[in-house]
SEROMAR-829167 format. One record per atom (N, C-alpha, C, CB): x, y, z. Coordinates in steps of 0.05 Angstrom, whole numbers, padded with zeros to 5 digits, always signed. Last residue first. Glycine has a CB too. Example, Ala and Ser with C-alpha at 12.3 -4.5 7.8 and 13.67 -1.06 7.14 Angstrom:
BEGIN
+00257-00045+00142/+00273-00021+00143/+00258+00001+00157/+00282-00012+00114/+00264-00114+00156/+00246-00090+00156/+00264-00066+00156/+00226-00089+00181/
//
This chain:
BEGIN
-00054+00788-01584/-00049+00813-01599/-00069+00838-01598/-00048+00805-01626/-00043+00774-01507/-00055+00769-01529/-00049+00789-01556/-00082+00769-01521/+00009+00736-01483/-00007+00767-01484/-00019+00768-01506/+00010+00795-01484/+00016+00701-01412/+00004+00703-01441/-00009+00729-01447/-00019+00681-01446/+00075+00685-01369/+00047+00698-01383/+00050+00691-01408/+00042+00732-01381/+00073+00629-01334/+00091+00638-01367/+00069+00664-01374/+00090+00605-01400/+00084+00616-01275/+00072+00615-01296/+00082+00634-01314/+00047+00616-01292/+00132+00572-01244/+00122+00605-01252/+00106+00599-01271/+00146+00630-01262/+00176+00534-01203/+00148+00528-01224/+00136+00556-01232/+00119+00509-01205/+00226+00494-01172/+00205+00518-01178/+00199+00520-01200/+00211+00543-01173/+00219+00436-01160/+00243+00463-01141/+00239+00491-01148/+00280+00461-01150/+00187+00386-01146/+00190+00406-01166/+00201+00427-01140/+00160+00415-01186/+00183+00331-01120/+00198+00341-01137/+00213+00363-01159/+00193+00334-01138/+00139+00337-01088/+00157+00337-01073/+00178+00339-01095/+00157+00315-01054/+00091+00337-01138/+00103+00370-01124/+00122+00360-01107/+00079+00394-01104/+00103+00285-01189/+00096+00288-01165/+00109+00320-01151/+00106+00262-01153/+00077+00297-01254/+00090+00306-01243/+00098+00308-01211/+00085+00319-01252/+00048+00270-01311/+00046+00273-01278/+00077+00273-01265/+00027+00243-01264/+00051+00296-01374/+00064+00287-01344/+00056+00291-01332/+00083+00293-01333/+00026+00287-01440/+00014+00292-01419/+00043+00275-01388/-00023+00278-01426/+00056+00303-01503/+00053+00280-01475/+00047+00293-01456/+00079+00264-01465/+00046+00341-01547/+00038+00323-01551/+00035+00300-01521/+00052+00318-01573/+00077+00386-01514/+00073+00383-01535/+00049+00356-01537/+00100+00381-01546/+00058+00381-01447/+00078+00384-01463/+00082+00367-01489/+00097+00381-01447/+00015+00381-01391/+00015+00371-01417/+00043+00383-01439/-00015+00378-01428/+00027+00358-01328/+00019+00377-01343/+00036+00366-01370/+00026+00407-01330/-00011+00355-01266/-00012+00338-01293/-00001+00358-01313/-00044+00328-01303/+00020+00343-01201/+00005+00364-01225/+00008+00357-01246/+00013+00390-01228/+00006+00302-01145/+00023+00303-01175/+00015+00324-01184/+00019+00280-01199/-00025+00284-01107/-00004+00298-01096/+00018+00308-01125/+00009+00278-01072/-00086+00280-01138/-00077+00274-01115/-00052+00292-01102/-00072+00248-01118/-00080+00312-01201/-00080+00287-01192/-00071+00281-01166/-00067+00274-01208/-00097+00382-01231/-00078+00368-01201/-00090+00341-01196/-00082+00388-01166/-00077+00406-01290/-00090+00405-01257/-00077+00384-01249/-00124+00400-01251/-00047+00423-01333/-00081+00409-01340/-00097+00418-01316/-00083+00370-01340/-00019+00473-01358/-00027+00455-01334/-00050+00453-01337/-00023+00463-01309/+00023+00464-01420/+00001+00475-01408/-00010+00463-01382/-00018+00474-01427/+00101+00473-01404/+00069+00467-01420/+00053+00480-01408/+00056+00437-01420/+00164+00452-01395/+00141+00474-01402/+00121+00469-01416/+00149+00493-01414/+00218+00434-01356/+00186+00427-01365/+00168+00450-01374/+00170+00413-01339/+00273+00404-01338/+00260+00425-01340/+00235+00420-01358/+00277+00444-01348/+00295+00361-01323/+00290+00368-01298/+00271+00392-01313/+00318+00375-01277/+00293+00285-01354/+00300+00321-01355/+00286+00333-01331/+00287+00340-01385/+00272+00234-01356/+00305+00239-01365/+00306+00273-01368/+00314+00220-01401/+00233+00221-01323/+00234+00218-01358/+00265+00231-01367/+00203+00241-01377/+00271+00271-01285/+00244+00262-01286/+00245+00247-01313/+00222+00286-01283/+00320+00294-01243/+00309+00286-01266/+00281+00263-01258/+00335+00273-01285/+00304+00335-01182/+00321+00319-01197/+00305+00305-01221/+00335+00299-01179/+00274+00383-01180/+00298+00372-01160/+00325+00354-01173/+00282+00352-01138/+00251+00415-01234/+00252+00399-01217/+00270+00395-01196/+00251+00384-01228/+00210+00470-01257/+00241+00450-01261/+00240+00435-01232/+00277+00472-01264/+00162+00489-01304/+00176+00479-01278/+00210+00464-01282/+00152+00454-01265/+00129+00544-01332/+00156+00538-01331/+00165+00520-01305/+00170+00565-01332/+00060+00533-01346/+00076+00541-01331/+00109+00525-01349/+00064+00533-01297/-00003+00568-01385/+00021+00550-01386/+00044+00553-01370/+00030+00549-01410/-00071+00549-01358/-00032+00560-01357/-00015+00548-01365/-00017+00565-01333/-00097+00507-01340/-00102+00513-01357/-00084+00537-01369/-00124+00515-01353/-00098+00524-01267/-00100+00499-01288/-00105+00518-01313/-00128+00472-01281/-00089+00550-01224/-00084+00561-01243/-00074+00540-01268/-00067+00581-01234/-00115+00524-01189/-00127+00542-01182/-00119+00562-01211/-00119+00549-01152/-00083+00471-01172/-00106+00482-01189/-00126+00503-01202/-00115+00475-01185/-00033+00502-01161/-00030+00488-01182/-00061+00493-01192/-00018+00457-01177/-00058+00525-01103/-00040+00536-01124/-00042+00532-01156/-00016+00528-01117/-00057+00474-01085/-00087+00492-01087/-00079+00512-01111/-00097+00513-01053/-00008+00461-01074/-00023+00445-01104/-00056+00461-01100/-00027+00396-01100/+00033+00513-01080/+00026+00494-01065/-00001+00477-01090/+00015+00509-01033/+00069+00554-01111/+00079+00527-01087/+00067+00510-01088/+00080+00529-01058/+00090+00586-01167/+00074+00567-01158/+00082+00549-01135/+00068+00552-01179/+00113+00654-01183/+00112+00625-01171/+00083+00609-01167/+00125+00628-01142/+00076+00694-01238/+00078+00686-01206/+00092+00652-01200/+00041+00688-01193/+00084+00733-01273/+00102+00709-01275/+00105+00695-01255/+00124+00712-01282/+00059+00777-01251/+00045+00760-01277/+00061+00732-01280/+00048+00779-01309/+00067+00769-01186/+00071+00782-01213/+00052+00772-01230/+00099+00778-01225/+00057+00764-01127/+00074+00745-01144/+00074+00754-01175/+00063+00714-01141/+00095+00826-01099/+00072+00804-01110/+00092+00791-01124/+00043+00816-01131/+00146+00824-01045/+00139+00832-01057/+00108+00817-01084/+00163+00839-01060/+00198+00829-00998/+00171+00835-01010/+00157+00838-01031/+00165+00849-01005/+00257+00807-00991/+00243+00821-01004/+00216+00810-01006/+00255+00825-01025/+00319+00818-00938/+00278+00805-00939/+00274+00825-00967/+00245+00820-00897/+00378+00777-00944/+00353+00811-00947/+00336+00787-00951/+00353+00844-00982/+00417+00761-00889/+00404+00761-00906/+00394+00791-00912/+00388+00743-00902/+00468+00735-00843/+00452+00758-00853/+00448+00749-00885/+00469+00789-00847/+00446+00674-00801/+00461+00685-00821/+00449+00716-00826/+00458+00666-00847/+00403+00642-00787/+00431+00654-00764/+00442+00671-00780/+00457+00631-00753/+00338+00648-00781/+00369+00651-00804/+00384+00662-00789/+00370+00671-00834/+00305+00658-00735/+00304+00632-00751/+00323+00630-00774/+00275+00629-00761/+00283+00696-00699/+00307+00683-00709/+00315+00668-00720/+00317+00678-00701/+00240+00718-00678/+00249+00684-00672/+00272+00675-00680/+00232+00664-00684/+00248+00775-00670/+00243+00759-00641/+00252+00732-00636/+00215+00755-00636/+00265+00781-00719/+00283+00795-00706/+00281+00780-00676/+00277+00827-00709/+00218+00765-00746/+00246+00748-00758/+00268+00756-00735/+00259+00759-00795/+00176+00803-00734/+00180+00774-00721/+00201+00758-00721/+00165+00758-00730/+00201+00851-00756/+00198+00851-00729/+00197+00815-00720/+00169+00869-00722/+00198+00829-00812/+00226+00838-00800/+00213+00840-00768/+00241+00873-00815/+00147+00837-00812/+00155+00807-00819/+00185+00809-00808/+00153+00796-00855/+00127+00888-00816/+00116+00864-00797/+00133+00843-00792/+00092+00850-00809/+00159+00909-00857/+00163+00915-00818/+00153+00899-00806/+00149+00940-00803/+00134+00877-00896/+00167+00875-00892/+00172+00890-00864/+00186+00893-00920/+00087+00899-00899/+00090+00871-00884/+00117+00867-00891/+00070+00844-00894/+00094+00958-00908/+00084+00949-00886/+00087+00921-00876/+00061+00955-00886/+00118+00947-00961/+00135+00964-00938/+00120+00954-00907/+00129+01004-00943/+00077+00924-00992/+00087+00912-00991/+00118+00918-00964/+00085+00908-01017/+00040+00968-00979/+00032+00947-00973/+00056+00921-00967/+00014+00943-00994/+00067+01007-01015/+00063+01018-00990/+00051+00977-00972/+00032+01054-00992/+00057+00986-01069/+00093+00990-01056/+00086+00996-01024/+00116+01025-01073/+00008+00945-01076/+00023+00966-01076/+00045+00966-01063/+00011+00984-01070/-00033+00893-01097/-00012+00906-01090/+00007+00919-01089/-00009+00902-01087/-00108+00879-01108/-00072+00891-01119/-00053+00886-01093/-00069+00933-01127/-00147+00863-01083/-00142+00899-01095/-00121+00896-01106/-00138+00926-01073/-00136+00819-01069/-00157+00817-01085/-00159+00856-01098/-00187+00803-01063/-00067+00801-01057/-00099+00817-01046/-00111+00819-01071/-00098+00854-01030/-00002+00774-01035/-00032+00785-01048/-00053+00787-01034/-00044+00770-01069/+00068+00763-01031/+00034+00769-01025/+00023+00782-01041/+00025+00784-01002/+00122+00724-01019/+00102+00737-01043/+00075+00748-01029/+00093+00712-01068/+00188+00739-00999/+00162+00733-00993/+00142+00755-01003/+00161+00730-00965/+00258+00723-00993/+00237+00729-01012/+00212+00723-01012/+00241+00722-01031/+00312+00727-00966/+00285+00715-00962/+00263+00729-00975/+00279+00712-00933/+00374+00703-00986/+00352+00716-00993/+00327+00704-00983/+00351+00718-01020/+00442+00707-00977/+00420+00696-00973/+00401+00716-00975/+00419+00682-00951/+00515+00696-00989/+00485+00713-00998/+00462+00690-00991/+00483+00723-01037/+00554+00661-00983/+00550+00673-00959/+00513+00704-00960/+00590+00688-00955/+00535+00608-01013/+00548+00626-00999/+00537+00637-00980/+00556+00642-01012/+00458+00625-01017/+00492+00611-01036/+00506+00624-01028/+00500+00611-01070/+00400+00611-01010/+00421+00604-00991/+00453+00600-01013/+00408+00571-00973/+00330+00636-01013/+00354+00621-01034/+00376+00636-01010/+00357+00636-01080/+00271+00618-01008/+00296+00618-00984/+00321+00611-00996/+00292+00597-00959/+00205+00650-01022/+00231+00632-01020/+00250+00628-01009/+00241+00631-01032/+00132+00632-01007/+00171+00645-01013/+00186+00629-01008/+00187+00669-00995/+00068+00654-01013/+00081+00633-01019/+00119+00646-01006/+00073+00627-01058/+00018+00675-01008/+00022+00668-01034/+00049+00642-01025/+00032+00699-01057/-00017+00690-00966/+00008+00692-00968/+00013+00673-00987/+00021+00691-00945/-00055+00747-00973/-00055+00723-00980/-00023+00733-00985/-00079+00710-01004/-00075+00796-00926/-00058+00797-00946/-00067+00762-00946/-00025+00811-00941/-00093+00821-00859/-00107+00809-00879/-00104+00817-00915/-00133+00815-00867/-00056+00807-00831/-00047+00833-00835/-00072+00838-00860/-00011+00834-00844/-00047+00754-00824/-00068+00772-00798/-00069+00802-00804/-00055+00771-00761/-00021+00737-00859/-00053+00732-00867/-00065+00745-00841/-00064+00695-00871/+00032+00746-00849/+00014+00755-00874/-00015+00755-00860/+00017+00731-00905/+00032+00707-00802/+00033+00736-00799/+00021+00762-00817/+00056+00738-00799/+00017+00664-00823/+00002+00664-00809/-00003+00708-00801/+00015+00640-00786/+00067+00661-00858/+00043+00651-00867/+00026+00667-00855/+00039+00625-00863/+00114+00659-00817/+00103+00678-00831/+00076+00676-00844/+00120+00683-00848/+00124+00601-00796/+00123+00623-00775/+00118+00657-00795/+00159+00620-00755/+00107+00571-00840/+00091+00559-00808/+00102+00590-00798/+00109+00520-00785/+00146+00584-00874/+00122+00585-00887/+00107+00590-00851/+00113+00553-00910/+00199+00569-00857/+00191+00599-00845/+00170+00605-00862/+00214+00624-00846/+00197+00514-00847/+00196+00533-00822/+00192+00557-00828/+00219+00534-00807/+00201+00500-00895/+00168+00495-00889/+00176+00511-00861/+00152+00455-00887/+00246+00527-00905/+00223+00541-00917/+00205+00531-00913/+00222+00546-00940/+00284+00492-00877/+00278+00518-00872/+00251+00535-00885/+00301+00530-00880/+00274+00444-00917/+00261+00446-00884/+00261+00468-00872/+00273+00429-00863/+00292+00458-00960/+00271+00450-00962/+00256+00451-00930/+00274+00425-00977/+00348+00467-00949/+00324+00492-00961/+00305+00483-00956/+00321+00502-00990/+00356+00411-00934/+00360+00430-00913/+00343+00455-00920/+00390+00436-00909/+00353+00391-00979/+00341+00378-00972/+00333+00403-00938/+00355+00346-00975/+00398+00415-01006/+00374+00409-01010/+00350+00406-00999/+00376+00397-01017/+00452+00396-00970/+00438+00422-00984/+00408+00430-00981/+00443+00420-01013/+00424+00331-00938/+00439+00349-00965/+00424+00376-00964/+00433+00334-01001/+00428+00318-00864/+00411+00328-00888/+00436+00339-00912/+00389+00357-00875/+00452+00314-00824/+00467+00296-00846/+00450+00304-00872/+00466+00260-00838/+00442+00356-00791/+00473+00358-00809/+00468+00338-00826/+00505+00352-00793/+00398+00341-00773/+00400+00356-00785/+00422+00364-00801/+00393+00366-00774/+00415+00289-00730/+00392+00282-00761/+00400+00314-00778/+00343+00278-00751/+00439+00327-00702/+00463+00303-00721/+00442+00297-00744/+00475+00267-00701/+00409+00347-00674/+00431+00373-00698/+00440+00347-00702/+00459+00405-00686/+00377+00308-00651/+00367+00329-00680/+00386+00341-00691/+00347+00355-00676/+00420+00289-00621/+00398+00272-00634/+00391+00295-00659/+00368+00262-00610/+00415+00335-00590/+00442+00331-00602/+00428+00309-00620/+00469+00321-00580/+00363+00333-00569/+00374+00366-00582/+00395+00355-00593/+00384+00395-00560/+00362+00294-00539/+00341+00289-00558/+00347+00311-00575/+00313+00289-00547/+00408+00301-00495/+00402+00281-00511/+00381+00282-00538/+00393+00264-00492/+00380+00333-00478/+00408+00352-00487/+00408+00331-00508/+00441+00358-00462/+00334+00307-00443/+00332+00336-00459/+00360+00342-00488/+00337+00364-00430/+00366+00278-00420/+00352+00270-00431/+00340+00291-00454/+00339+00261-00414/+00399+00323-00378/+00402+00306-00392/+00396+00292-00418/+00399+00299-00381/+00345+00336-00354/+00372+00354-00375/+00376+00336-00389/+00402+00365-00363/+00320+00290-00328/+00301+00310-00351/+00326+00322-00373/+00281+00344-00332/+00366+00285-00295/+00364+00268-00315/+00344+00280-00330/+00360+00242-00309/+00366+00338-00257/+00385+00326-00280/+00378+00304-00301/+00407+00315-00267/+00311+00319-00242/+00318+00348-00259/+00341+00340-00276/+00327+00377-00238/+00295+00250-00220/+00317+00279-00215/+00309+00303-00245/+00362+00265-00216/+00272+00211-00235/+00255+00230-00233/+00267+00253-00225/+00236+00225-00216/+00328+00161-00214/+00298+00171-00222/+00283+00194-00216/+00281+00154-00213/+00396+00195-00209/+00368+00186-00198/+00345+00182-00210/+00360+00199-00183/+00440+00192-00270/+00421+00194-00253/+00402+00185-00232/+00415+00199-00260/+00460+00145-00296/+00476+00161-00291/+00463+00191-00265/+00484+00169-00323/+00422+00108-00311/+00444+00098-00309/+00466+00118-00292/+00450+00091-00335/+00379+00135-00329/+00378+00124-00309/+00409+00116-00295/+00361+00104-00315/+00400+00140-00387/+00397+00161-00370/+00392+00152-00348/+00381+00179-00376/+00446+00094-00418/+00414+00100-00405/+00418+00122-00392/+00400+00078-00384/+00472+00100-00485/+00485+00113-00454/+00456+00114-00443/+00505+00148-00453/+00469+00058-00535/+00461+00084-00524/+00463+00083-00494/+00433+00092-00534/
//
Protein backbone atom coordinates (compact mmCIF):
# COMPACT_ATOMS: atom_id res chain seq x y z
CA UNK A 1 0.00 0.00 0.00
CA UNK A 2 1.14 3.57 -1.36
CA UNK A 3 1.97 5.69 2.30
CA UNK A 4 0.27 8.94 2.27
CA UNK A 5 3.14 10.60 3.90
CA UNK A 6 5.08 9.50 1.19
CA UNK A 7 3.51 11.72 -1.26
CA UNK A 8 2.51 14.55 0.95
CA UNK A 9 3.55 16.93 3.75
CA UNK A 10 2.51 15.96 7.27
CA UNK A 11 -0.74 17.40 8.36
CA UNK A 12 -1.31 19.06 4.72
CA UNK A 13 -5.21 19.06 3.50
CA UNK A 14 -3.95 17.16 0.59
CA UNK A 15 -2.94 14.26 2.38
CA UNK A 16 -6.48 14.27 4.65
CA UNK A 17 -7.83 14.01 0.55
CA UNK A 18 -5.97 11.84 -0.21
CA UNK A 19 -6.35 9.56 2.61
CA UNK A 20 -9.99 10.24 2.48
CA UNK A 21 -10.30 9.07 -1.45
CA UNK A 22 -8.22 6.19 -0.14
CA UNK A 23 -10.70 4.83 2.48
CA UNK A 24 -13.93 5.66 -0.30
CA UNK A 25 -12.10 3.47 -3.03
CA UNK A 26 -11.29 0.80 -0.16
CA UNK A 27 -15.26 0.59 0.36
CA UNK A 28 -16.55 0.63 -3.42
CA UNK A 29 -13.98 -2.37 -3.92
CA UNK A 30 -15.23 -4.21 -0.36
CA UNK A 31 -18.69 -3.29 -1.91
CA UNK A 32 -18.40 -4.69 -5.48
CA UNK A 33 -17.05 -7.81 -4.34
CA UNK A 34 -20.23 -8.37 -2.30
CA UNK A 35 -22.78 -11.22 -4.13
CA UNK A 36 -26.18 -10.04 -5.28
CA UNK A 37 -27.30 -11.13 -2.09
CA UNK A 38 -25.50 -10.16 0.07
CA UNK A 39 -25.66 -6.41 -1.47
CA UNK A 40 -29.92 -6.51 -0.86
CA UNK A 41 -29.07 -7.37 2.32
CA UNK A 42 -26.91 -4.17 3.08
CA UNK A 43 -29.20 -1.85 1.20
CA UNK A 44 -32.11 -2.74 3.33
CA UNK A 45 -30.29 -2.48 6.72
CA UNK A 46 -29.57 1.17 4.99
CA UNK A 47 -32.90 2.00 4.18
CA UNK A 48 -34.43 0.32 7.54
CA UNK A 49 -31.70 3.07 9.63
CA UNK A 50 -32.87 5.98 7.22
CA UNK A 51 -36.88 5.24 7.17
CA UNK A 52 -37.63 3.39 10.32
CA UNK A 53 -37.12 6.42 12.25
CA UNK A 54 -39.26 8.54 9.71
CA UNK A 55 -42.33 6.03 10.11
CA UNK A 56 -42.18 6.16 13.70
CA UNK A 57 -42.11 10.20 13.99
CA UNK A 58 -45.18 10.13 11.95
CA UNK A 59 -46.30 8.05 15.04
CA UNK A 60 -46.96 4.59 12.75
CA UNK A 61 -44.93 1.19 13.64
CA UNK A 62 -42.50 0.48 11.14
CA UNK A 63 -43.14 -3.04 10.64
CA UNK A 64 -40.54 -3.70 8.44
CA UNK A 65 -39.54 -3.68 3.95
CA UNK A 66 -38.40 -4.70 1.30
CA UNK A 67 -35.95 -3.96 -1.49
CA UNK A 68 -36.60 -6.36 -4.42
CA UNK A 69 -33.80 -5.43 -7.22
CA UNK A 70 -34.28 -7.56 -10.85
CA UNK A 71 -33.08 -5.97 -13.64
CA UNK A 72 -33.83 -3.04 -14.35
CA UNK A 73 -37.36 -3.19 -11.94
CA UNK A 74 -36.96 -2.21 -8.54
CA UNK A 75 -39.25 -2.07 -5.65
CA UNK A 76 -39.29 -0.40 -2.39
CA UNK A 77 -41.90 -1.82 -0.42
CA UNK A 78 -42.63 -0.45 3.08
CA UNK A 79 -44.97 -2.05 5.76
CA UNK A 80 -46.74 -0.02 8.58
CA UNK A 81 -48.93 -0.15 11.40
CA UNK A 82 -51.06 1.23 14.09
CA UNK A 83 -52.97 -0.06 16.77
CA UNK A 84 -56.22 1.60 14.76
CA UNK A 85 -55.57 -0.04 11.50
CA UNK A 86 -54.52 1.19 8.52
CA UNK A 87 -56.06 3.18 5.96
CA UNK A 88 -55.45 4.22 2.30
CA UNK A 89 -55.16 7.91 3.46
CA UNK A 90 -52.34 6.90 6.08
CA UNK A 91 -50.67 4.90 3.98
CA UNK A 92 -50.62 8.21 1.03
CA UNK A 93 -49.32 10.30 3.79
CA UNK A 94 -46.09 8.23 4.72
CA UNK A 95 -45.41 7.53 0.98
CA UNK A 96 -45.04 11.72 0.76
CA UNK A 97 -43.09 11.52 3.84
CA UNK A 98 -40.85 8.86 2.76
CA UNK A 99 -40.60 10.05 -1.02
CA UNK A 100 -39.55 13.52 0.32
CA UNK A 101 -36.55 11.90 2.37
CA UNK A 102 -35.59 9.26 -0.50
CA UNK A 103 -35.53 12.45 -2.83
CA UNK A 104 -32.89 14.46 -0.19
CA UNK A 105 -30.70 11.15 0.57
CA UNK A 106 -30.84 9.23 -2.29
CA UNK A 107 -30.02 6.14 -1.46
CA UNK A 108 -31.31 3.98 -4.99
CA UNK A 109 -29.46 5.36 -7.86
CA UNK A 110 -31.81 3.61 -9.90
CA UNK A 111 -35.64 4.29 -10.70
CA UNK A 112 -37.93 2.45 -8.62
CA UNK A 113 -41.74 2.36 -7.01
CA UNK A 114 -42.32 3.02 -3.35
CA UNK A 115 -45.22 0.95 -2.11
CA UNK A 116 -46.96 1.51 1.10
CA UNK A 117 -48.58 -0.33 2.53
CA UNK A 118 -49.89 -2.87 6.02
CA UNK A 119 -48.45 -5.87 6.70
CA UNK A 120 -51.83 -7.77 6.09
CA UNK A 121 -53.06 -10.86 7.50
CA UNK A 122 -50.18 -12.50 5.60
CA UNK A 123 -47.77 -10.08 7.25
CA UNK A 124 -43.91 -10.44 6.66
CA UNK A 125 -41.80 -11.24 9.41
CA UNK A 126 -38.20 -9.38 9.93
CA UNK A 127 -37.07 -9.00 13.05
CA UNK A 128 -36.88 -11.61 16.02
CA UNK A 129 -39.19 -9.24 18.38
CA UNK A 130 -41.28 -9.91 15.38
CA UNK A 131 -40.82 -13.69 15.47
CA UNK A 132 -41.84 -13.68 19.16
CA UNK A 133 -44.30 -11.66 19.25
CA UNK A 134 -46.11 -13.95 16.77
CA UNK A 135 -45.10 -17.40 18.34
CA UNK A 136 -47.59 -19.89 18.04
CA UNK A 137 -48.47 -19.08 14.00
CA UNK A 138 -48.08 -20.88 11.58
CA UNK A 139 -45.48 -19.16 9.23
CA UNK A 140 -44.22 -19.75 5.48
CA UNK A 141 -40.16 -19.23 5.58
CA UNK A 142 -37.63 -19.67 2.96
CA UNK A 143 -34.28 -19.29 3.32
CA UNK A 144 -31.02 -17.90 1.70
CA UNK A 145 -29.58 -21.01 1.30
CA UNK A 146 -30.34 -24.69 2.20
CA UNK A 147 -30.84 -25.75 5.59
CA UNK A 148 -31.23 -29.90 6.57
CA UNK A 149 -31.22 -30.08 2.87
CA UNK A 150 -34.27 -27.43 1.85
CA UNK A 151 -34.73 -23.74 1.76
CA UNK A 152 -38.53 -23.79 2.23
CA UNK A 153 -40.30 -24.30 5.65
CA UNK A 154 -43.82 -24.34 6.96
CA UNK A 155 -45.05 -24.84 10.44
CA UNK A 156 -46.02 -23.70 13.61
CA UNK A 157 -43.64 -20.95 15.44
CA UNK A 158 -42.69 -22.07 18.67
CA UNK A 159 -40.43 -18.67 19.40
CA UNK A 160 -37.25 -17.38 19.53
CA UNK A 161 -33.86 -19.15 20.87
CA UNK A 162 -31.24 -16.31 21.15
CA UNK A 163 -30.63 -15.33 17.37
CA UNK A 164 -32.56 -18.68 15.79
CA UNK A 165 -36.58 -19.02 15.56
CA UNK A 166 -37.69 -22.45 16.62
CA UNK A 167 -40.12 -23.69 14.39
CA UNK A 168 -41.94 -26.93 14.48
CA UNK A 169 -42.83 -28.87 11.17
CA UNK A 170 -44.82 -31.90 11.24
CA UNK A 171 -43.38 -33.93 13.78
CA UNK A 172 -39.43 -32.02 13.90
CA UNK A 173 -38.93 -29.11 15.71
CA UNK A 174 -35.97 -26.42 13.61
CA UNK A 175 -33.85 -23.90 14.89
CA UNK A 176 -33.58 -21.83 12.38
CA UNK A 177 -30.68 -19.11 12.55
CA UNK A 178 -32.71 -15.24 11.07
CA UNK A 179 -29.23 -14.32 9.15
CA UNK A 180 -30.56 -17.11 7.01
CA UNK A 181 -34.00 -16.57 6.28
CA UNK A 182 -34.85 -14.35 2.97
CA UNK A 183 -38.57 -14.19 3.86
CA UNK A 184 -41.00 -15.47 6.32
CA UNK A 185 -45.18 -14.41 6.28
CA UNK A 186 -47.48 -15.72 8.40
CA UNK A 187 -50.06 -18.16 6.96
CA UNK A 188 -53.49 -16.96 8.07
CA UNK A 189 -55.86 -19.02 9.92
CA UNK A 190 -59.74 -19.02 9.33
CA UNK A 191 -61.71 -20.56 11.45
CA UNK A 192 -65.26 -22.36 10.34
Amino acid sequence: MLSITGICSAGSGLQKAVADWAHVAQFLFVARAKSPGEFIVAKESLLNELLGPVVESMGYTFWGLEYLSQGKDTVLRVFIDHENGITVDDCAAVSRQISSVMDVEDPISQVYNLEVSSPGMDRPVFTLEQYASLAGNIIDVRLRMAFDGRRKFKGQLIGVEQEDIVLRVDDNEYLLPIELIEKANVVPQFKD
